[in-house]
C-alpha positions as CSV (number, residue, x, y, z in Angstrom):
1,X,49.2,161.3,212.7
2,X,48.1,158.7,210.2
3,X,47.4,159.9,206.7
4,X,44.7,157.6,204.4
5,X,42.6,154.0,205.5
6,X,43.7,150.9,206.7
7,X,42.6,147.9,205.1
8,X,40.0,147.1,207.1
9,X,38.8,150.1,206.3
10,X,38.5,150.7,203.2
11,X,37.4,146.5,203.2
12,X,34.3,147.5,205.6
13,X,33.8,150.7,203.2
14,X,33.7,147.9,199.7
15,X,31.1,145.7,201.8
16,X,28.9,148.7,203.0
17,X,28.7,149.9,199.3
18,X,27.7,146.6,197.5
19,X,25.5,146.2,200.3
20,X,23.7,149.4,199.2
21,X,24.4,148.8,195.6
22,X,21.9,146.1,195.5
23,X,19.1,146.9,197.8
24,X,18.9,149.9,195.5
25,X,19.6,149.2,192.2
26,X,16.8,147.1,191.6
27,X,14.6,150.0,193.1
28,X,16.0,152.1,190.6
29,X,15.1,150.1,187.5
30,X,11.5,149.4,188.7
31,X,9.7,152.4,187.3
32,X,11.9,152.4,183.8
33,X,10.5,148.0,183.6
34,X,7.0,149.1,184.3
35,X,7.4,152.3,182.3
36,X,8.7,149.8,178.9
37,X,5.8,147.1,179.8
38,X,3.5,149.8,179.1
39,X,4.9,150.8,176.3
40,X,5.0,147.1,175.2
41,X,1.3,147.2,175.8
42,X,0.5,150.8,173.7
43,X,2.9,149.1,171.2
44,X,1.0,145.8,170.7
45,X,-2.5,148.1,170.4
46,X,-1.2,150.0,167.5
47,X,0.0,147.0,166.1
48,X,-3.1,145.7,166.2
49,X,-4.9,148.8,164.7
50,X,-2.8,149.0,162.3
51,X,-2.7,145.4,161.1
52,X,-6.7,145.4,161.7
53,X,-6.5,148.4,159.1
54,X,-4.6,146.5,156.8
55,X,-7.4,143.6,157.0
56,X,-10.2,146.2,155.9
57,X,-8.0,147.6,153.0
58,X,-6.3,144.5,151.6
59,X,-8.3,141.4,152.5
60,X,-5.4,140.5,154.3
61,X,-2.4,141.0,157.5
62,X,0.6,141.8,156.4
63,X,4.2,141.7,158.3
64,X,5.7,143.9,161.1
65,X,8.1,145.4,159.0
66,X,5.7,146.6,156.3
67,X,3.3,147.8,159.1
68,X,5.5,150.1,160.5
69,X,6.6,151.0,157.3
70,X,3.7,151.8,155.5
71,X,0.2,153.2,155.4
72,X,-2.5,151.1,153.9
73,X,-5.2,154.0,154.3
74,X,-3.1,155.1,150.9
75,X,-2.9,153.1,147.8
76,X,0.1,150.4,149.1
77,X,1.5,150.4,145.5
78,X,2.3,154.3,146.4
79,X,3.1,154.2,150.4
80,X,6.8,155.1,149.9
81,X,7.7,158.1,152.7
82,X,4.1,158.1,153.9
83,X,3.4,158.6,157.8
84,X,3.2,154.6,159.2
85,X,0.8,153.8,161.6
86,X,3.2,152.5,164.0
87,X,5.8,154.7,165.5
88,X,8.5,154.2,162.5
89,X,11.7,153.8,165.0
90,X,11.6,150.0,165.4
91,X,15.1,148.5,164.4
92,X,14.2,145.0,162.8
93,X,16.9,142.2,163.0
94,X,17.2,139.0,160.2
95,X,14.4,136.8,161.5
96,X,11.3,139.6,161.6
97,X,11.4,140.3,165.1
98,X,11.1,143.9,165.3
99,X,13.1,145.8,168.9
100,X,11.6,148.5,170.9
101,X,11.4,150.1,174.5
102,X,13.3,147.4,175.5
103,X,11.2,144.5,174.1
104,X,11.1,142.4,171.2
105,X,8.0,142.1,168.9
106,X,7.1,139.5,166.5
107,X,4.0,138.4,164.2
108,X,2.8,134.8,165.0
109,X,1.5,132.4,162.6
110,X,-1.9,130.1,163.4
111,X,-0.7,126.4,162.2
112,X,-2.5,127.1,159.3
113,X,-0.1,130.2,158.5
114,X,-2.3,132.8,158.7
115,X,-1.5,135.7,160.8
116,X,-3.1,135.4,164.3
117,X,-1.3,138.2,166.4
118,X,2.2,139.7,167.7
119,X,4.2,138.7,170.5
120,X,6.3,141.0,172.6
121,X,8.6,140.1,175.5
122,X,11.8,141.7,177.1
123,X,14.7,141.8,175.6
124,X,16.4,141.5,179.0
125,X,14.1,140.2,181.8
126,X,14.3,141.6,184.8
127,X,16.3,144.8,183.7
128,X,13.7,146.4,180.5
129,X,10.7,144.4,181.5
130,X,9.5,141.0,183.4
131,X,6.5,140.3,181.7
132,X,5.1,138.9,178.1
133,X,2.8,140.0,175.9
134,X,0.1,138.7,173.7
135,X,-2.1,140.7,171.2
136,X,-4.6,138.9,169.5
137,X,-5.7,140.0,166.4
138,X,-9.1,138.6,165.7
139,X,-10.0,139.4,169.6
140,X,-8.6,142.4,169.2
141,X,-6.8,142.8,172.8
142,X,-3.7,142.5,174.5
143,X,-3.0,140.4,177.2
144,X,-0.5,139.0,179.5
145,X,0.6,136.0,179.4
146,X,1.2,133.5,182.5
147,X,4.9,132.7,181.2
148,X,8.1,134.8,181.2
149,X,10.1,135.0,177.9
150,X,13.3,136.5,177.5
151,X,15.7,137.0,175.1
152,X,17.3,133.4,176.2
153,X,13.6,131.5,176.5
154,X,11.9,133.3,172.9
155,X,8.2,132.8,172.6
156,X,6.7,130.2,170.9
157,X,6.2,130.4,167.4
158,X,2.1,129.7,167.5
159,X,-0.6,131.5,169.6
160,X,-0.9,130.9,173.1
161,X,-3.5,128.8,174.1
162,X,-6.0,130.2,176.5
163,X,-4.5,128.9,179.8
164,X,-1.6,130.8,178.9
165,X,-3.1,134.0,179.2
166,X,-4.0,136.2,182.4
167,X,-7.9,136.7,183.1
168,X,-8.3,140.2,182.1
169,X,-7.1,142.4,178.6
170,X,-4.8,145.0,179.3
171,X,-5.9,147.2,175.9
172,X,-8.2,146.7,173.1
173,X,-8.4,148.0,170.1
């Protein structure tokens, strides 16, 4: 009587196991992309709301940063430790791209310089999220757009043009 596998056992064990390993994991991570994608997209709406607020009360957009950090319903001179508009818990890194759900978020400059909407796209495509997203601030909408940024391939820094966006919004606010 034998006691433990042979080699070819444990070898045929190994194979079956990586077999099943990936034929499920990506399974697995489907609802957890499609559950950050739509948070990308509620993201990008209160962005939007809240930077479309900003427009009414100061004549003008301001940056990610300040619009998660601040409420411009108040006086912005006095908007220390007041309740943001946008869910406070972004984490912001050197360059103004804000991180979230698993995506990236950045404000995006007409040519001009003045503020035309925010970007988001995955941080890691494929594993938080496949697709990108545009929300436009003077059409006030969020859309997706046709190509697939990561963070290896970063958006663009201008607006998309209109052939890079998909037929139909996704919110609008």
């Amino acid at each position: 009587m034998r006691k433990g596998f042979t080699l070819l056992e444990f070898s045929v064990f190994c194979v079956l196991l990586l077999t099943a390993s990936t034929l499920l994991i990506p399974r697995a991570l489907q609802p957890r992309r499609e559950l950050n994608e739509a948070q990308a997209v509620g993201y990008l709406a209160m962005i939007g709301a809240a930077e479309r607020a900003w427009l009414e009360r100061s004549g003008a957009y301001v940056s990610l940063q300040r619009t998660v950090q601040t409420d411009p319903a108040r006086d912005p001179r006095d908007a220390a430790g007041l309740p943001p508009l946008v869910p406070p818990d972004f984490l912001f890194d050197g360059g103004g791209i804000g991180h979230r759900g698993g995506f990236r978020f950045r404000i995006c400059r007409e040519p001009g310089g003045r503020i035309a909407g925010c970007w988001a796209w995955p941080n890691l495509e494929g594993f938080s999220g496949e697709d990108s997203y545009w929300a436009s601030f003077t059409e006030r909408e969020v859309r997706r757009v046709r190509v697939r940024y990561s963070w290896k391939n970063e958006p663009p820094a201008e607006p998309p043009t209109a052939d890079d966006l998909q037929d139909a919004p996704l919110a609008k606010f």
